[in-house]
N, C-alpha and C positions, 0 to 999 in steps of 0.2 A: 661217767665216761672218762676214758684215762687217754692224755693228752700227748701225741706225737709230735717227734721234732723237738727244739729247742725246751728244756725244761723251763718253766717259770715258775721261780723260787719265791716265797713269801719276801723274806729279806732284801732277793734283789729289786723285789717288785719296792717295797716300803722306801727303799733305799732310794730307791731313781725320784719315789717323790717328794721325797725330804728336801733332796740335793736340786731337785726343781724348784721347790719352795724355795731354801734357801739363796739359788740365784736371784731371783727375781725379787725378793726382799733387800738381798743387797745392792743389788744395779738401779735400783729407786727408793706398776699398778700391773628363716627363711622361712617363716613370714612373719613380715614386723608389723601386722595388723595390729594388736594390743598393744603393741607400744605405745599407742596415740592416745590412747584413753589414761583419765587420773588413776590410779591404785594407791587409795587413799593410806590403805596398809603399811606399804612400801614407802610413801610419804611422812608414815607418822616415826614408821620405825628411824628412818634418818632423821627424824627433827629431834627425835628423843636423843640420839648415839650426840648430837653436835649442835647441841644445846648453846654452848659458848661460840659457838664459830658461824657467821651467819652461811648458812648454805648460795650457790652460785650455781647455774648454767647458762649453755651457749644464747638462749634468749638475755641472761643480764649482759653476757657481754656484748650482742648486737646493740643493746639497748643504751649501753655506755659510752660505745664507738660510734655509733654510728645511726639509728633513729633516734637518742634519747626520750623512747618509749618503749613499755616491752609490749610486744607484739606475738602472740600465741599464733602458732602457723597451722592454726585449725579452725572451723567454725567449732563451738561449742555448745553445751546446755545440756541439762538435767530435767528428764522427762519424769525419772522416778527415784523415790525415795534414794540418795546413798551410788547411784548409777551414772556416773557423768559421761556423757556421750561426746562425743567428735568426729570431723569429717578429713582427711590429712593425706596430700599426698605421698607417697609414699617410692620408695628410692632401696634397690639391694644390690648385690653384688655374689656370685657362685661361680665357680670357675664354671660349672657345667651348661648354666643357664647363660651366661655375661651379665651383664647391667640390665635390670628388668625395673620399669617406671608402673604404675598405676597409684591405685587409690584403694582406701580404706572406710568402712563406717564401724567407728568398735564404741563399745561401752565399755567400761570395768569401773570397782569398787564395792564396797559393802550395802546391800541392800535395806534396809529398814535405819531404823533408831541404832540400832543395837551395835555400840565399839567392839565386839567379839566376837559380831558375826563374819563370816568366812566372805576372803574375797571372790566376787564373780566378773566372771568377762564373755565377754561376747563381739563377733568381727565378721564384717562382712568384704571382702576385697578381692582385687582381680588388678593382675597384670603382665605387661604384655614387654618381652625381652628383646633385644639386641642381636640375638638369632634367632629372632621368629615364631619363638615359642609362648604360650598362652596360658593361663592360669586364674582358675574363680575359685574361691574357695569358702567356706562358712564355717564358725568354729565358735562352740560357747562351753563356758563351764558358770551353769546358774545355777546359785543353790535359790531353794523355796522352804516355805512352812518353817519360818526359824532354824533354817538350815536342816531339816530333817530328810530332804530332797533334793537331789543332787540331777539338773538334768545336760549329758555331754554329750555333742555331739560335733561330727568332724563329715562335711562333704564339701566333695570339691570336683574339679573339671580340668585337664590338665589333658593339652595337648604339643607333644615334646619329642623331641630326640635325645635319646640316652644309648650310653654303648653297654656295651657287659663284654666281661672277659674269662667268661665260664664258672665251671664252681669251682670251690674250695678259696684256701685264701692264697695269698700273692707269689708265682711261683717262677722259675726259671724259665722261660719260652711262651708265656702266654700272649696271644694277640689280643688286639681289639675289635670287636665288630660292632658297628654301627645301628641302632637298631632306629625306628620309628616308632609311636602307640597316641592312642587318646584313652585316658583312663577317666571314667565316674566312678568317683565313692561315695557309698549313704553309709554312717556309722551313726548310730544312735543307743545310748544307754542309762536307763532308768535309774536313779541310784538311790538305797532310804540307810540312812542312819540306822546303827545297831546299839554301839555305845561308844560315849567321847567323839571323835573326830574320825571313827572307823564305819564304813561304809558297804554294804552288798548290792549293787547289782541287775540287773537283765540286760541284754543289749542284742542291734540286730546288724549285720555284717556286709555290707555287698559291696563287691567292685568290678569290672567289669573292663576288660584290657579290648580296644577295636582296634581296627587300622590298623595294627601289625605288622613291620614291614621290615623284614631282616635282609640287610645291605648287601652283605655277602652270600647268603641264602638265594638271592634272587638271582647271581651269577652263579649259578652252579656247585657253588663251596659247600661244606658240611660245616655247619654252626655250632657251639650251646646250644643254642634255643634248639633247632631243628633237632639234634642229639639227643635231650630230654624231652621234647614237646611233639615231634613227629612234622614228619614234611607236610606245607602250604596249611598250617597253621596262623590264620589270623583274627583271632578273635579268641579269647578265654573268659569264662565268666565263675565266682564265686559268693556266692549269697549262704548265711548262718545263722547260727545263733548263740550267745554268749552266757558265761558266768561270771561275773567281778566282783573283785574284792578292792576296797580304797580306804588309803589310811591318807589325810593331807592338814601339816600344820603348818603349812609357810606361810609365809606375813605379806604375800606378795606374787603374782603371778607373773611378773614380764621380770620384777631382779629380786630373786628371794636370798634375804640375809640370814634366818633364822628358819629352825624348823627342820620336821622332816617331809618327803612325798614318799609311798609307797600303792603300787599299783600291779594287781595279778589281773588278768584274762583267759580264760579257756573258751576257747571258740569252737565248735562246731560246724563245717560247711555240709551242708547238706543236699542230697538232688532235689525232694520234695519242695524245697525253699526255691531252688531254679541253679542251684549247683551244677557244674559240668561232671565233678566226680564227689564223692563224697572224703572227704580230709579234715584233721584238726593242726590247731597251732595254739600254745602256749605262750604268754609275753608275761615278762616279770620285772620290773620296775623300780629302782630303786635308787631315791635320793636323800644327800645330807648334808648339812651347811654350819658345821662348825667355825666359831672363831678362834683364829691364832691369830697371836695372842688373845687369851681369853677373852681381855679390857679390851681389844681392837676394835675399830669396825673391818680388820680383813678376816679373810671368808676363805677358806678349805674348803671348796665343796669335792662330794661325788656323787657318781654318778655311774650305777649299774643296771644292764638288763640282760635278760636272756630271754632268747626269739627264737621259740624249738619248732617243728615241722612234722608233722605225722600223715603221712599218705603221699597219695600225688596232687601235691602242692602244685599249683602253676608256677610257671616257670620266670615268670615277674612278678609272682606273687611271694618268692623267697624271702627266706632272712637277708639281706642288703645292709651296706653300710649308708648310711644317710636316707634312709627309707623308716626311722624311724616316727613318734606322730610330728613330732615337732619339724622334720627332715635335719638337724641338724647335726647330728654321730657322726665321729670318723673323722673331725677337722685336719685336713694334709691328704686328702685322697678322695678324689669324684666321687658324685652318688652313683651303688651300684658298684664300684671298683671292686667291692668283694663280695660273694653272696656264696650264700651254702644251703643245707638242708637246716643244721642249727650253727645260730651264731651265739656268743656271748660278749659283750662288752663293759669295757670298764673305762671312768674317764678321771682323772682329777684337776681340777681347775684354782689357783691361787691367786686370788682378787685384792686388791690392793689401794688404796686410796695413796695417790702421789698428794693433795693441797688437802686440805684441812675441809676448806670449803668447797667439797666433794666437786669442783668442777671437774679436776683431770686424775685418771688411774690407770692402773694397767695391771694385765693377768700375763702367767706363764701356764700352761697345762699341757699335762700329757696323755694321751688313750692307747688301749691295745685292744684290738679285736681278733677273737679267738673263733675258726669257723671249721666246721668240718669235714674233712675230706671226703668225696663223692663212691672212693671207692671202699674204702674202709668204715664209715662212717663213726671214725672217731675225729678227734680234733689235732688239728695240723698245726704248727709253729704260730704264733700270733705273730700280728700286724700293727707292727708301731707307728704311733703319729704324735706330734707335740711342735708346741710353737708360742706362740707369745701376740700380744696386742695391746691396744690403748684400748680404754674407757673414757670417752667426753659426754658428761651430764645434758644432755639433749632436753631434758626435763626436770626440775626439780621437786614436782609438785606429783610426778608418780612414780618419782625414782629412775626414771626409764635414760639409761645409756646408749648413745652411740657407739655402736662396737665396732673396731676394724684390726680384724686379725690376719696373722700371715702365720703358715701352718706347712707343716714337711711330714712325708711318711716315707714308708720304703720305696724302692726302685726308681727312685730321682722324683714321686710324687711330692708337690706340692702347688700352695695355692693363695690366694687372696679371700679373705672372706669378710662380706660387711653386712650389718644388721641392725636391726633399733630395739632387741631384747638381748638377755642375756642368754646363753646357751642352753643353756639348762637350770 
């Protein structure tokens, strides 16, 4: 597809990350279920990197100042082999949602005997925001059989207000309109080992948009939504079936230092399954974590996908910015701020250790999301976002950082964002 609007140049693109990199080396470093849990992985890899430096987090310093004990702000134990479980309140922060509290029950780490088996995790959590809105969600990636069996799944329950601002990406005269839903997803996929750490496959698809309640639609106005979805439309449903491919060597599911992640899906929705209309979608996945400096412990990461659309797609079932699995794309602009028929994104992230003894860091990172126009159906000018944040070692035992970032995109967007994983 050949890209309208503002060209982007390989060089310029290279260019802005160097010179992002380079600030941030010189000026010094949604949902946080798994963070709670050990990632033994993540834990070995730092003990190995800072061998001479004894590692610290905000538990030693509670522990120094002020209990002189350290105190885990979780029940804990290990039911099975390699799996350490916990139970952890849990605390975020999204411009769209506000300050949202609940709780969490996760596992993570390697399963059996074996130091080279692949990390798993698993989270069960819910809660409940500062504007009213609600959220259960369940999420695991277990490998089995000496890792030959990969099983992922992603359901959840979320009832919210979000707005959307039509399609394409961010343009001159667009409003906002308010909308309302409660969405169920059941995502489930079977996955077997083919050779090394590459992976195929099956998976089954549904979600399902109720309640529906578009703000301006009900006053008489002509919508998005109602403009592609048709008038007194409340309720959309799609249910599928899947093809995957997985390639995943990172040392670490909640802060991965090393490795790579690689993930394709072709989906299928279909009527027979209980599809409203029959449609496919394409997701493609791709992440990398090299060190600059080699010797470092900091960390280049990126971070690409492309989120294609064929048919008629539901109209909250689009490419979306922040609507990725993790919800967290697009830092410097609401979830939903941009959606299209296909989206493509790209992110890069410069991680940084400020103290030796990895208590405190901080990132610079920038993203562009490239999405395409409604009428033409080619790709419109991208949409830049980039910003900066601390890192405080919240855990040292699974690696797991407190993140709080402050993040700008185009058109005066920007925003506060807090978390207990890393981004990606």
């Amino acid at each position: 597809m050949r890209i309208v609007g503002a060209p982007l140049s390989g060089a310029w693109l290279w260019g802005l990350i160097l010179v992002a990199a380079a600030t941030v080396s010189g000026s010094q470093e949604t949902p946080a279920a798994t963070a709670a849990a050990t990632d033994t992985a993540g834990a070995a890899k730092a003990a190995t990197d800072t061998v001479a430096v004894a590692q610290r987090d905000i538990l030693d310093v509670l522990q120094e100042w002020i209990f002189h004990r350290r105190l885990e702000p979780a029940a804990q134990g290990e039911f099975s082999p390699g799996i350490a479980w916990s139970i952890l309140p849990t605390l975020s922060y999204n411009p769209v949602y506000g300050l949202a509290f609940g709780a969490s029950f996760s596992g993570a780490g390697k399963r059996g005997l074996d130091p080279e088996s692949k990390p798993s995790a698993l989270s069960l959590s819910g809660n409940y925001s500062t504007t009213g809105q609600v959220q259960f969600q369940f999420r695991s990636d277990l490998f089995l059989g000496a890792d030959n069996y990969l099983l992922r799944a992603d359901v959840r329950y979320l009832d919210t207000d979000r707005s959307t601002w039509g399609l394409g990406p961010i343009g001159d005269g667009q409003q906002e309109y308010p909308m309302h839903f409660a969405l169920v997803r059941l995502y489930g996929t079977v996955y077997r080992r083919t050779i090394g750490s590459t992976y195929i496959g099956l998976g089954y698809h549904f979600d399902e948009f109720s309640d529906i309640e578009d703000e301006r639609a009900a006053l008489g106005e002509s919508t998005p939504f109602t403009t592609y979805s048709g008038a007194g439309v409340t309720h959309t449903k799609a249910a599928g079936i899947s093809l995957n491919l997985l390639g995943d060597t990172r040392n670490s599911l909640v802060n991965p230092t090393e490795g790579y992640y690689l993930s394709g899906s072709f989906r299928d929705y279909i009527e027979p399954l209980g599809s409203e209309r029959n449609w496919q979608e394409f997701w493609l996945d791709v992440r990398m974590y090299p060190h600059v400096p080699r010797q470092s412990n900091n960390v280049l990461a990126f971070w690409i996908y492309s989120w294609m659309s064929f048919g008629p797609a539901p109209y909250l079932g689009l490419p979306a910015n922040g609507w990725d699995t993790q919800g967290r794309g697009a830092r410097g602009y609401l979830q939903g701020r941009i959606r299209g028929q296909d989206q493509i994104y790209f992110e890069t992230e410069y991680r940084m250790q400020l103290r030796r003894d990895g208590l405190l860091g901080a990132v610079g990172f920038f993203n562009l999301t490239a999405t395409s126009l409604p009428e033409t159906e080619t790709f419109g000018r991208p949409d830049p976002g980039g910003g900066a944040g601390l890192r405080l070692k919240f855990n040292k035992r699974s690696n797991t950082n407190l993140a709080i970032d402050h993040a700008w995109g185009r058109d005066g967007s920007k925003g506060w964002f807090f978390a207990m994983t890393e981004v990606f």
